[in-house]
C-alpha atoms as one frame of an Amber mdcrd trajectory, in Angstrom:
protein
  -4.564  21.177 -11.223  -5.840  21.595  -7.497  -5.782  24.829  -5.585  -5.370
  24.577  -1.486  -6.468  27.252   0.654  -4.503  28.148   3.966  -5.350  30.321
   6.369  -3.346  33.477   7.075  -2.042  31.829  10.429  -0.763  29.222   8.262
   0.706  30.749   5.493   2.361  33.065   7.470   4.206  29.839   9.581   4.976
  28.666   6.010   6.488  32.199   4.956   8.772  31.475   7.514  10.290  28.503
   5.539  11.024  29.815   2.255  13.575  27.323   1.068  10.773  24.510   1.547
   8.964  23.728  -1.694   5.013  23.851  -0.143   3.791  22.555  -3.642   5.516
  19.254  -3.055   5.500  18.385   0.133   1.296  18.419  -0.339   1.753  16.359
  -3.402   4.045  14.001  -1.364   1.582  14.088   1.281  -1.349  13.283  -0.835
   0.885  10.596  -2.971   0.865   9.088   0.900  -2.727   9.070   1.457  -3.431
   7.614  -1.670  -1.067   4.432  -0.748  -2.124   3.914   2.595  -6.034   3.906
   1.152  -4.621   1.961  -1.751  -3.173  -0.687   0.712  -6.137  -0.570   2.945
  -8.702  -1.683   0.100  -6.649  -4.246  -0.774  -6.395  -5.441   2.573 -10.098
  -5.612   2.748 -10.183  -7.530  -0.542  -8.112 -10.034   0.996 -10.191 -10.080
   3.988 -13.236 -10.967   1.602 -11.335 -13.501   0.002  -9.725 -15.233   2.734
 -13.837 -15.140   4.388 -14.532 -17.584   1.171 -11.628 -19.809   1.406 -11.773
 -23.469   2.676 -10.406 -23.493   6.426  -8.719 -26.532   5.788  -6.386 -24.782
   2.730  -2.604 -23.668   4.347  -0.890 -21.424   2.182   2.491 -22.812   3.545
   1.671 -26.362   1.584   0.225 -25.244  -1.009   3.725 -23.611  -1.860   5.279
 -26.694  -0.770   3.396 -29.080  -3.166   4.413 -26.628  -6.039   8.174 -26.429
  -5.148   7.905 -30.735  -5.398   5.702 -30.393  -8.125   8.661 -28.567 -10.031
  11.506 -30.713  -8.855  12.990 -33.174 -10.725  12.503 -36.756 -10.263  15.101
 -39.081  -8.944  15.658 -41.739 -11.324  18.309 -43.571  -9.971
């Protein structure tokens, strides 16, 4: 469980909405945060990764050398 703290100034602007459920628009909005730092970390591992690759390695073929790979043979 996890208590937030408004001030009054606040929580008087947020009396004013009644029919909005506060409780889950924070857990929404901290769901949110937790992506986006999610998705930033694993940008930065692919950052570190990509840093160790060899320059000369293309995604695009390598993709293309495993759709040939898995092809079958003409045997005519």
């Amino acid at each position: 469980m996890l208590s937030v703290r408004v001030d009054e100034e606040l929580q008087e602007k947020m009396r004013k909405y009644p029919n909005i459920n506060w409780s889950q628009q924070i857990r929404e909005a901290i769901e949110k945060r937790i992506q986006q730092e999610e998705m930033r970390q694993a940008a930065q591992t692919m950052d570190r990764l990509a840093e160790k690759a060899d320059p000369a390695w293309s995604g695009a073929d390598e993709v293309q050398r495993w759709r040939h790979r898995d092809e079958p043979q003409n045997r005519d």
